[in-house]
C-alpha positions in Angstrom: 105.7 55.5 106.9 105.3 58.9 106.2 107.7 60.6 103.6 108.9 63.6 105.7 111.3 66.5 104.5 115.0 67.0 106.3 113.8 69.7 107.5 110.8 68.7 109.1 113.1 65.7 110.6 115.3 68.7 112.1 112.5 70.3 113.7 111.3 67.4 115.0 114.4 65.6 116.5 115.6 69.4 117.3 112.5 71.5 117.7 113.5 75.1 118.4 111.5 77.2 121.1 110.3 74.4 122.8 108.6 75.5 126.6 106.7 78.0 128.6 106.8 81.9 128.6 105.3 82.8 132.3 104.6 86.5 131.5 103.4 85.9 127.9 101.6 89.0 125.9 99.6 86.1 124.0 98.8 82.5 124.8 96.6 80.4 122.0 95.8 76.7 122.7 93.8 74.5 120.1 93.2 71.2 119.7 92.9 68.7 122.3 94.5 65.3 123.7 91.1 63.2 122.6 91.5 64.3 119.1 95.6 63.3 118.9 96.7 66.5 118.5 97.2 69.5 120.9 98.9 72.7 121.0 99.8 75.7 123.4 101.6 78.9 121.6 103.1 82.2 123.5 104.5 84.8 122.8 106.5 88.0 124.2 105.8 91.4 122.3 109.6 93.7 122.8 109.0 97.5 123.7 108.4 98.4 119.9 105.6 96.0 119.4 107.5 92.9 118.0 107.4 89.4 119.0 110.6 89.1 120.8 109.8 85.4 121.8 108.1 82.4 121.3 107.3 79.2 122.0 105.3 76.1 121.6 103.7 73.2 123.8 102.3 70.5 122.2 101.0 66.9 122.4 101.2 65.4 118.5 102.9 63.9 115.9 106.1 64.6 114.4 104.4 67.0 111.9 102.8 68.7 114.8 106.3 69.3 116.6 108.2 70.5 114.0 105.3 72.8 112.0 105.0 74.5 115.8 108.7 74.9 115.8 109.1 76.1 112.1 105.8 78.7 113.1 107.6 80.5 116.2 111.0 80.8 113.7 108.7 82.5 111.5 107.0 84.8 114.0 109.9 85.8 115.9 110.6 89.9 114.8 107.6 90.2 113.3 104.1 92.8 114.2 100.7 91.3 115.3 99.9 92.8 111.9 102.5 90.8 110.0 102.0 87.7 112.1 98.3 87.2 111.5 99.0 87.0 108.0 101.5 83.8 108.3 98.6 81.4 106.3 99.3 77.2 106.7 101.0 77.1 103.5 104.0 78.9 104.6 104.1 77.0 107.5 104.5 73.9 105.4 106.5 75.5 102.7 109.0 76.6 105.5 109.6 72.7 106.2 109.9 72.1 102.3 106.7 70.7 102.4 104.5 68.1 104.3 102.4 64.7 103.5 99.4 65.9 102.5 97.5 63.7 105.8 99.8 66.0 107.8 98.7 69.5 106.7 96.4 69.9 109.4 99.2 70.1 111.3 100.6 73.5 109.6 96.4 74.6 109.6 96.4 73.7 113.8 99.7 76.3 114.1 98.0 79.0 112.3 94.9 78.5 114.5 96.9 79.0 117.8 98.8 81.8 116.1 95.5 83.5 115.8 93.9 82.7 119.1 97.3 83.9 121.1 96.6 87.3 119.0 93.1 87.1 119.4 93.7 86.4 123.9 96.9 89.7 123.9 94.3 92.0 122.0 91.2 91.5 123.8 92.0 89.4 127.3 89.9 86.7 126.7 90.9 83.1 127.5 93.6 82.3 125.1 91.4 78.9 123.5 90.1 78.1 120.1 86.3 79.3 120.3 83.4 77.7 118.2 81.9 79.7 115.8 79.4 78.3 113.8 77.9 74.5 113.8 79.7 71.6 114.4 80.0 70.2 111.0 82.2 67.0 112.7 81.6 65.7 115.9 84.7 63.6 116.6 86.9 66.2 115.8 84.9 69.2 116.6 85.5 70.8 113.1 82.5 73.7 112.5 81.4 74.4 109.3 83.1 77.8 109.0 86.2 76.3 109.4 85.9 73.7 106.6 84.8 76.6 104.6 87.9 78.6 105.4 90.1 75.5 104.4 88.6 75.2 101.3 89.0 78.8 99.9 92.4 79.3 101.3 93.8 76.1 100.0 91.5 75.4 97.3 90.6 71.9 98.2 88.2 69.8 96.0 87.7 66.4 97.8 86.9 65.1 101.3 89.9 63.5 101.7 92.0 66.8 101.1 89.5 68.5 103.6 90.3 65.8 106.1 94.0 66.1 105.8 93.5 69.8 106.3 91.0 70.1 109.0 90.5 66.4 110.0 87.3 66.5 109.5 85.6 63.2 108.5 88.6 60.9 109.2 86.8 59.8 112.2 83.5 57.7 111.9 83.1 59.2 108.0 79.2 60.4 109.4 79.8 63.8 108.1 81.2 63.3 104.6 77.9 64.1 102.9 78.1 67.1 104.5 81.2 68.1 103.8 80.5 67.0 100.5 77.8 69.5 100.0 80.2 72.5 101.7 82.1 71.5 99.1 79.7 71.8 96.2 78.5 75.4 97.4 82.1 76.8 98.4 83.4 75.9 95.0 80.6 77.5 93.0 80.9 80.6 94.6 81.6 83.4 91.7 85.3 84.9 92.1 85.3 88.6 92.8 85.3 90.9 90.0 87.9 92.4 89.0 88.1 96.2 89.5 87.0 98.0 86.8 89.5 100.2 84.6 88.0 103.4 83.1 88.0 103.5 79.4 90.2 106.1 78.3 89.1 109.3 76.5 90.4 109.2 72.2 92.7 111.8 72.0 91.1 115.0 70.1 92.5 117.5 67.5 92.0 120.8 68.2 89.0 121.0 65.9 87.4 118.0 68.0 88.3 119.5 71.2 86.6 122.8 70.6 83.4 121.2 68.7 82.9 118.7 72.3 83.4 121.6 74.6 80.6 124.0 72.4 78.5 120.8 72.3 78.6 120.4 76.2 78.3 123.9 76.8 75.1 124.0 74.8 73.7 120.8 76.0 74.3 120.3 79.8 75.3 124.1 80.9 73.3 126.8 78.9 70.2 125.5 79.5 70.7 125.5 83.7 72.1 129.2 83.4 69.3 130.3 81.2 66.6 129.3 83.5 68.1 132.3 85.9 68.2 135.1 83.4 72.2 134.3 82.6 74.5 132.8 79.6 77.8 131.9 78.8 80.0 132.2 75.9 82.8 130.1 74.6 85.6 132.5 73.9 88.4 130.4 73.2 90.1 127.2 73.9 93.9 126.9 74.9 95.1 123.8 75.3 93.4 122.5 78.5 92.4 125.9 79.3 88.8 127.0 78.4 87.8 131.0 78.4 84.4 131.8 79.0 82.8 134.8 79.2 79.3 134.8 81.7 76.5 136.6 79.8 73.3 138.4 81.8 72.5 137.9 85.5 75.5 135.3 85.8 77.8 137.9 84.8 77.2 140.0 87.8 76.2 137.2 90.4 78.5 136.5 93.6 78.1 132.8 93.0 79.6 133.2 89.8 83.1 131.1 90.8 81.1 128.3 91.6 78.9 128.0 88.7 81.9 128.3 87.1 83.7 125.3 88.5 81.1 123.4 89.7 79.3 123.5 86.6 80.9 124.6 83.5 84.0 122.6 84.6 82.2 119.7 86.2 80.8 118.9 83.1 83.5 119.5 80.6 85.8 117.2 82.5 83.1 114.7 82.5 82.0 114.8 78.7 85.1 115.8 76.9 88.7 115.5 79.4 89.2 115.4 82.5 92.3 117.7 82.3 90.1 120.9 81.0 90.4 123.8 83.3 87.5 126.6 82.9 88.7 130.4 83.1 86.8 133.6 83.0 87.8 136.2 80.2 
């Protein structure tokens, strides 16, 4: 006997949105009556884009009723945009939790949830396609999915991916398998984490004019020199820097350019990124 929640015994014995919507926006239907569990979803979008209604078919358990029933609660006023991002957990959580052999029941409403999307944005028939090889015959579980069940609910046996996906709780032919998506799914290296930029120290006065004439000499006077110009520190004012052009850059009509695109370029990059360059 399974330990169920009150709350999914009230969904159950009273399951809300129960029924057909004849004029539905989206219709998703996974599962199937050979494999024990089935379910049709729909939904009506309002003029603003919401889901105004919703409801379920299904052919299941008691944790397949009342997950279905807790899903279109959830949905109900919500975007496509919001809806797609209901994950199986919440489902569950939403019925204070299920057995853990019944969360494929909360993983099937999220499935339909996505296919009735999938069927109102592109047309196609509203049924759970394939993609990917079958990784489980008797249930018709693909290897992508088992995958997807793994990261988002961070399983670490077969038996917890059978109780998600049922995969391998029919003749057991697959376990090695699964075994080995397993193994390679939960070595995979977490993303990094974005990288912070390191802070400049902040400078006296003293330091802050010595790094400017360093740049200035090292990454700027050199270029300008090549075409007959030259530039001259003049003072430093805060985060303003006067400059004075010197020679052919003096008179040249490219001069505000060099000027930002250069001289400044390189000062925010070598000594703070708040320096602004200005001509005497």
């Amino acid at each position: 006997m399974w330990d169920y929640t009150d709350k999914v015994k009230d969904h159950f014995r009273n399951p809300r949105n129960v029924g057909f919507i004849p004029d539905a926006d989206g219709v998703g239907e996974v599962g199937s009556m050979a494999c024990g569990d089935a379910l049709r979803l729909m939904f009506k979008l309002d003029e603003q884009g919401r889901i105004k209604e919703a409801k379920f078919q299904t052919f299941g358990c008691a944790s397949a009723i009342a997950s279905s029933s807790a899903l279109t609660e959830m949905i109900i006023g919500m975007t496509l945009e919001q809806a797609e991002k209901v994950t199986n957990q919440e489902i569950a959580e939403r019925l204070g939790g299920l057995p853990d052999q019944k969360m494929h029941c909360s993983v099937m409403g999220r499935e339909a949830l996505e296919v009735a999307i999938a069927n109102y944005r592109t047309g196609k028939v509203g049924a759970k396609q394939l993609e990917g090889r079958v990784t489980c015959i008797c249930f018709g579980v693909t290897e992508k999915e088992i995958e997807r069940a793994i990261r988002e609910n961070h399983l670490r046996t077969v038996e917890e991916v059978t109780n998600y996906t049922k995969a391998g709780g029919g003749c057991g032919g697959c376990h090695a398998e699964i075994e080995q998506i397993l193994a390679r799914v939960n070595v995979e290296p977490l993303p990094e984490p974005p990288k912070v930029a390191e802070k400049k120290k902040r400078l006296s006065n003293i330091q802050k004019i010595a790094m400017i004439q360093e740049t200035i000499d090292r990454e700027v006077r050199p270029a300008l020199r090549k075409d007959g110009g030259d530039i001259e520190l003049i003072d430093v004012d805060g985060s303003s820097v006067i400059v004075s052009l010197r020679g052919n850059c003096a008179q040249c009509r490219v001069a505000q350019f060099t000027l930002r695109d250069v001289v400044q370029a390189k000062l925010r990059e070598f000594v703070s990124d708040d320096l602004v360059v200005v001509e005497e």
